[in-house]
C-alpha positions, 0 to 999 in steps of 0.5 A: 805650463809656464807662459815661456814654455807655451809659447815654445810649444806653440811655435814649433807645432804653428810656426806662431810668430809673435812677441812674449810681453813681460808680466808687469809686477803688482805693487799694492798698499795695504793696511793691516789690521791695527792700522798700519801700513805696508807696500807689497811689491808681488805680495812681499813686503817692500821698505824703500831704501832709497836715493834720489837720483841725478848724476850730473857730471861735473861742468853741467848743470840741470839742463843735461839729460843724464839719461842720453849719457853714453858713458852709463852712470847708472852702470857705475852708480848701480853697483855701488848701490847694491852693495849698500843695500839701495834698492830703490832710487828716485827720478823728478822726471823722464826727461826730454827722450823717454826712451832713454829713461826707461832704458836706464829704469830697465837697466837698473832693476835687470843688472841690480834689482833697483827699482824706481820712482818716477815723477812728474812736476805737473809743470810747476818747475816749468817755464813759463810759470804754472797756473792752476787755475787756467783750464788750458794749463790743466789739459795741457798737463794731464795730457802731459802727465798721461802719456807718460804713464802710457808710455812707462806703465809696462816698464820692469822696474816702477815702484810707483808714480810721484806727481809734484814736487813741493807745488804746494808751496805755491799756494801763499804765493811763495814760490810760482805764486798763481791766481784766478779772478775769483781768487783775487776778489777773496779778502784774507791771505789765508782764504786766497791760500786755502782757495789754491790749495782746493784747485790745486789738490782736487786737480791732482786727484783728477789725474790720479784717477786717470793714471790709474785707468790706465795702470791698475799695478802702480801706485799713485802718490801726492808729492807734497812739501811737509805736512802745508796744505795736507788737511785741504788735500784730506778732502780734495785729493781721496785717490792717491794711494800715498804722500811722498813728503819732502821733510828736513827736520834734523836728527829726527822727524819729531811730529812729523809722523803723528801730523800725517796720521792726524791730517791726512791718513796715507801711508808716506815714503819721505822723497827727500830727506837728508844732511849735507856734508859741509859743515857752514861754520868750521868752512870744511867737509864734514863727512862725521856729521852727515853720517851721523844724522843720516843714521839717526834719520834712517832709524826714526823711519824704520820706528814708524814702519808698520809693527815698530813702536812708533806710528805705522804709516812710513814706508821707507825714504830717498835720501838726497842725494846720490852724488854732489852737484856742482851746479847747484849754487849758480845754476845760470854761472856756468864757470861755477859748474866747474867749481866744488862750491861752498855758499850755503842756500838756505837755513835750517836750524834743526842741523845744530852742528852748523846752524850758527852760520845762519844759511847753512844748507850747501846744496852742493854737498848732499851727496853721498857720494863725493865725485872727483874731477878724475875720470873712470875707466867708464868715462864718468866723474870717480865716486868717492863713497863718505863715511855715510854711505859706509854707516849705512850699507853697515844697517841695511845689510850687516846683520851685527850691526843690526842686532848691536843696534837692537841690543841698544834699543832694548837697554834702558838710558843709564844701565850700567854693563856689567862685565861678566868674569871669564876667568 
């Protein structure tokens, strides 16, 4: 008998008055035989197609809790997100009121089967600053991080949990630099840098251990800003189940795979990747670009899926990013929220098209979606699909896209087509 019709039977025969709990899903890591890795979500294989998620409206900033909106963006974003093929997105946190979180994670997966990635920074974007080092600091996180699994745990719709958010990049005193007595009477930079990244590291592991006391059925994973401090994490952090990686190399990944394999063998999901849509030196969208480099990206993932010819250990990826955020540029200017900016932040080469500029990075313009100051039916900001967003749905879900795409694989660099004679 089903659980369902058990508790029917039971009803009208004892007058029973209780609540039925949904099953929670089974999401494991498993290794095959020759080493390479799958995610089983109910013991079916699972590749994250992933976005990560933060629909800000235009004329707010991060401070604003998406997730209290009234107007229900994932209702929208949702939909259009199915039709592409999305079947995962990712979250940095729940938020200030959980249960708004988790109404949105419930929504999503019961509406469109969308599952999600829920993250928590360890305090490291937090203010006052982080301080690893500090056992106060510490307790006070783990017991943070904690009752977020508590509350989330039984949730439809947890793929697995992400603790940090490019922390590592702390240890050589980059970002949130932090420090303790013992640290400061060690001599060489690199000592100093390697003494944080054990504290660091072996902390993360603590809690993962933690979290899956509480919850057997999710994963855990150690989120980690490329590949720094991995061969640290190899000996610190064993009870993570995976490493989410924020990577951005370009058209491909190049090593990066073989580095992760090399220094800390855990199957990856790439938390963060993508290309923007501004080209830095014409001065204009340029929506060609993004498409092709997200499609470029998308298909040296899919190479290094378990059984592809590359190294076996990825398990999908979220591309940065949903839709635009206007804010992004000026976070504390709040007339610039109201403005489409683009000032590049940062610089990366590995996106030729535009790396003359310099600082060619416009965060403001990752999405895949553009939003327009005119409002929907719904209340919200108008998405305006780009071309990337098209490429894209035409690989996840168009099965002749797929096999042109095969047939291109298979045909060696320079073969000529021959045109056969339909006369």
């Amino acid at each position: 008998m089903k659980r369902r019709t058990i508790a029917i039977f039971l009803i009208l025969i004892f007058g029973f008055n209780f609540e039925l709990k949904a099953e929670t899903d089974k999401i494991v890591i498993k290794k095959l035989k020759n080493g390479h890795y799958q995610m089983l979500v109910n013991e079916k294989p699972y590749v994250v197609k992933g976005v990560c998620y933060a629909p800000i409206p235009i004329g707010k900033s991060h401070l604003t809790n998406f997730m209290c909106d009234p107007n229900k963006p994932w209702v929208v974003d949702g939909k259009i997100m199915q039709e592409m093929g999305i079947n995962t997105i990712r979250l940095y946190h729940a938020g200030d009121e959980p249960k708004f979180c988790k109404a949105m994670i419930e929504d999503l997966y019961k509406l469109y089967g969308i599952r999600t990635i829920l993250g928590h920074n360890l305090g490291f974007w937090d203010y006052p600053p982080p301080n690893y080092g500090d056992e106060e600091f510490i307790k006070e996180i783990t017991e943070e991080t904690l009752k977020m699994i508590e509350y989330f745990k039984d949730t439809q719709g947890i793929l697995f949990w992400n603790l940090g958010n490019e922390n590592n990049y702390s240890f050589d005193g980059r970002i949130n630099p932090w420090s303790t007595p013992e640290i400061d009477e060690l001599k060489s930079h690199r000592d100093k840098t390697n003494a944080r990244a054990k504290i660091y590291y072996s902390f993360v592991n603590e809690v993962a251990k933690k979290i899956k006391e509480i919850d057997p059925n999710h994963p855990v994973s150690l989120g980690n800003g490329e590949t720094v401090g991995l061969k640290i994490a190899a000996g610190n952090c064993p009870d993570v189940d995976l490493l989410g990686c924020i990577v951005y190399r370009g058209k491909v990944f190049g090593t990066f795979f073989k580095e992760v394999k090399r220094k800390f063998d855990k199957p990856v999901v790439l938390t963060e990747y993508g290309c923007d849509a501004y080209n830095a030196v014409k001065q204009k969208e340029d929506q060609r670009n993004q498409a092709k480099f997200l499609r470029s990206q998308w298909l040296d993932l899919e190479k290094n899926f378990a059984n592809g010819e590359g190294i076996g250990n990825c398990l999908g990826g979220a591309i940065f990013e949903w839709t635009d955020e206007w804010w992004k540029t000026s976070e504390s200017d709040r007339d610039s929220w109201l403005v489409h900016d683009i000032s590049a932040s940062w610089g990366m080469g590995a996106y030729d098209f535009d790396a003359k500029a310099g600082k060619n990075m416009n965060e403001e313009w990752f999405g895949l979606l553009a939003i327009s100051e005119e409002l929907d039916e719904s209340g919200n900001n108008k998405r305006i699909p780009r071309k990337a967003y098209y490429v894209l749905r035409a690989l996840w879900n168009d099965k002749v896209a797929r096999e042109k795409e095969t047939e291109k694989k298979k045909k060696p660099k320079g073969a000529k087509v021959i045109k056969k004679n339909t006369k």
